[in-house]
C-alpha positions, 0 to 999 in steps of 0.5 A: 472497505469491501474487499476487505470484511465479511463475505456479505460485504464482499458480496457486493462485488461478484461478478466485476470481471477482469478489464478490457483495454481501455480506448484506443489512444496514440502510441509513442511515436518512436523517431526524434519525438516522445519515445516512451511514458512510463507511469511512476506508482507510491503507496500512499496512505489509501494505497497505491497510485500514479503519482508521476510520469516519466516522458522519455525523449530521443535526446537529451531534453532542454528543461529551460523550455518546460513548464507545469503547462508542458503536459496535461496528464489524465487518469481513470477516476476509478477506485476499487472502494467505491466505483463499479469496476467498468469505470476503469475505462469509461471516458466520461469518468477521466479527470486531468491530474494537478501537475506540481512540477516538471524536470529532466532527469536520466532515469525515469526515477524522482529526484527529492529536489525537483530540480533538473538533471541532464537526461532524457526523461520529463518526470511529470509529478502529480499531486498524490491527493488528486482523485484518479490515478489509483492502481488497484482493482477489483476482481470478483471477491479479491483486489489485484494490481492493474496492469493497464493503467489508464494514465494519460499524457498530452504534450501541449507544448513544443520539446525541445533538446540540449543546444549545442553550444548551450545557446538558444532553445535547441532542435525540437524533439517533439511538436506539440500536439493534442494526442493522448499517449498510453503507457509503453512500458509497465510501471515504476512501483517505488518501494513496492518494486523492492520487495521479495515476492516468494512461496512458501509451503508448510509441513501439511502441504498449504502454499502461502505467497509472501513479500519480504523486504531487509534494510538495505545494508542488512547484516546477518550479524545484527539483528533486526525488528520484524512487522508482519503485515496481515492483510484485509480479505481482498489481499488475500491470494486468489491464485493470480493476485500476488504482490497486492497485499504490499500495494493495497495499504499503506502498512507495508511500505510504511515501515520503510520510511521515516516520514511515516514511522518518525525513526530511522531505525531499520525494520524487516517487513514480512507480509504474508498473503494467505488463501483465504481458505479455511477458519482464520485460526487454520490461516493463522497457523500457516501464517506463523509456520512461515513466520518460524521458517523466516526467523529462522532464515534470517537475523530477526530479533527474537524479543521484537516481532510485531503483527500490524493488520487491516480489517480481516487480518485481525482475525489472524492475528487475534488466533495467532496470540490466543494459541502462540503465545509470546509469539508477538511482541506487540500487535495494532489491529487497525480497522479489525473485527473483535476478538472473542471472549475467550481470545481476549482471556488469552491474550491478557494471560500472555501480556501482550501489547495491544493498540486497537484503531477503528473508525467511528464511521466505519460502514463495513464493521460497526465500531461498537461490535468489534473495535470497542468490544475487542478493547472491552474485552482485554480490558476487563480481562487483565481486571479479572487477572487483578492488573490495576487500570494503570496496568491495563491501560499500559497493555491495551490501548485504543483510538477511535477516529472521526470521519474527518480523520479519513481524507477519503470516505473509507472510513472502514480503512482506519489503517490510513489515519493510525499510520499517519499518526507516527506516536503509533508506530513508535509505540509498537517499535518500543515493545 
């Protein structure tokens, strides 16, 4: 993914420049009609997108009256993987959104039944697959998280509220119409919302934004698993960016979920957004001091803290188990660049886990170079520290996916299908 690897790669993008505001389209109308629309975000396993709308409404709403034909809901087709960052806004390059099911409800929150509340919200959800509705964009050599969605609502049919002796449809809320209304109010991020955004700043001066999220119920008496997630280079802070690393992935809202990790065990999250300035391994060393200073303030257990990345945070975690070692207790390298000789010698002598994951199509970091040669690599060294194959396997482990793995044609994000294969995040937990 180009936001993510080499600067030549990166290249590609300079000069994308901050949005303008999209076409001017109807506001809300405030009175007795549709009072607000308010975009619901997840992060899905190519990032985060718009995957249902809260229309909010006067009165409370009737759900007798709604259908998946109500609304037709509409969105940028734009992605920050593939397409120029002008067509955020370009009217031709819209597409209507696959309505899957509409309902009331008293927040602008989901409800896992899909099945109405009394309330004054419509959650219009959308199908997570459809093309459009991505919240992450390009500025210059770095990604950030868009704050002017280009999502769109029509209301194609008549609303109407609660009767009031629970007879008939009840007076209308809102006449249908062919307006296109724009968000009045920022998103709802699920998940992403509920992380800690910090700062943190080392004994030499660097500062270094960070998202963190405990368990609910944490407990400072217990203690916890951490995973630290370690960003591609686009995720890396520019100095407005902040909070991307959590929304751009997968892997960081992942761990909160049991329908990714197959576990309901509690996990710590901590991910570090580094300025990408200086060596990887200068960058690796503020990492871990932030790290040491987060063990320290928090009940992490000392005997399980893993490293995940994407792309180029595996050159922070490749420094960080050369010359920390013992520090990690496991590490998955997903989509990475490759470890040096000398790095793989290192890493075989402290005997940490490895899984590497990289994509067979991979167009930014060619598999051969990095993804097979970083496995080679540790291999070949735990058999020149006399480990048996057996041994070895057990210690370094590695997949290779097919295009047809990548349900987007990103095969450089090898993270997406790794963290849809629970056995690997399993495996990482168990070390």
């Amino acid at each position: 993914m180009s936001k993510r690897t080499s600067l030549a790669a990166a290249a590609v993008l300079i000069g994308a420049v901050l949005i303008a505001p999209g076409p001017a389209t109807a506001e809300p109308p405030g009175g007795g009609g549709v009072q607000n629309v308010i975009p619901i975000t997840q992060v899905l396993a190519f990032g985060q997108k718009v995957t249902a709308v809260a229309v909010e409404y006067s009165s409370e709403v009737n759900p007798r009256t709604l259908d998946r034909d109500t609304y037709t809901v509409s969105d940028s087709l734009y992605n920050f993987r593939f397409n120029p960052v002008g067509d955020i806004t370009d009217p031709t390059k819209r597409a209507n959104r696959t309505v899957t099911a509409v309902y009331t409800n008293d927040a602008p929150a989901l409800n896992a039944t899909k099945q109405s509340d009394p309330g004054t919200f419509v959650i219009i959800e959308l199908d997570p697959r459809d093309p459009g509705g991505n919240t992450v964009m390009a500025t210059g050599n770095y990604v950030t998280v868009n704050p002017d969605l280009q999502t769109q609502v029509v209301q194609n049919e008549d609303v109407y509220a609660q009767p009031g002796k629970g007879q008939g449809r009840g007076p209308r809320l809102a006449a249908a119409s062919d307006e296109a209304y724009r968000p009045t109010k920022p998103a709802v991020n699920l998940l992403v919302d509920d992380f800690v955004y910090k700062r943190f700043t080392t004994t030499t001066g660097t500062m270094i934004p960070y998202a963190y999220h405990l368990p609910d119920g944490y407990d400072a008496a217990k203690k916890y698993p951490v995973v630290v997630i370690l960003p591609g280079q686009g995720m890396g802070f520019n100095g407005s960016n902040e909070g991307v690393q959590v929304a751009a992935d997968i892997p960081a809202t992942a761990w909160l979920q049991p329908k990714w990790t197959g576990t309901d065990e509690d996990v710590i999250v901590l991910a570090p957004q580094n300025q990408r300035v200086g060596t990887a391994a200068a960058q690796a060393d503020v990492m871990v001091e932030l790290l040491n200073a987060f063990a320290r303030e928090f009940s992490v257990d000392q005997d399980r803290i893993y490293a995940s990345t994407v792309s180029y945070g595996s050159t922070l975690a490749w420094a960080a188990l050369a010359t920390h070692p013992g520090l990690f207790d496991g590490a998955l390298i997903t989509g990475g660049f490759a470890a040096s000789a000398a790095q793989a010698t290192a890493i075989a002598a402290s005997g940490t886990p490895v899984w590497i994951t990289h994509g067979t199509g991979d167009h930014l970091l060619n598999v051969v170079t990095t993804g097979q040669t970083s496995y080679n690599r540790i291999w070949n060294a735990y058999m020149a520290l006399g480990k048996t194959p057996a041994q070895a396997n057990a210690l370094v482990k590695y997949t290779e996916y097919a295009d047809s793995a990548f349900y987007e044609p990103d095969r450089h994000l090898a993270a997406a299908p790794t963290y849809e294969d629970k056995t690997i995040l399993q495996w990482l937990l168990s070390q």
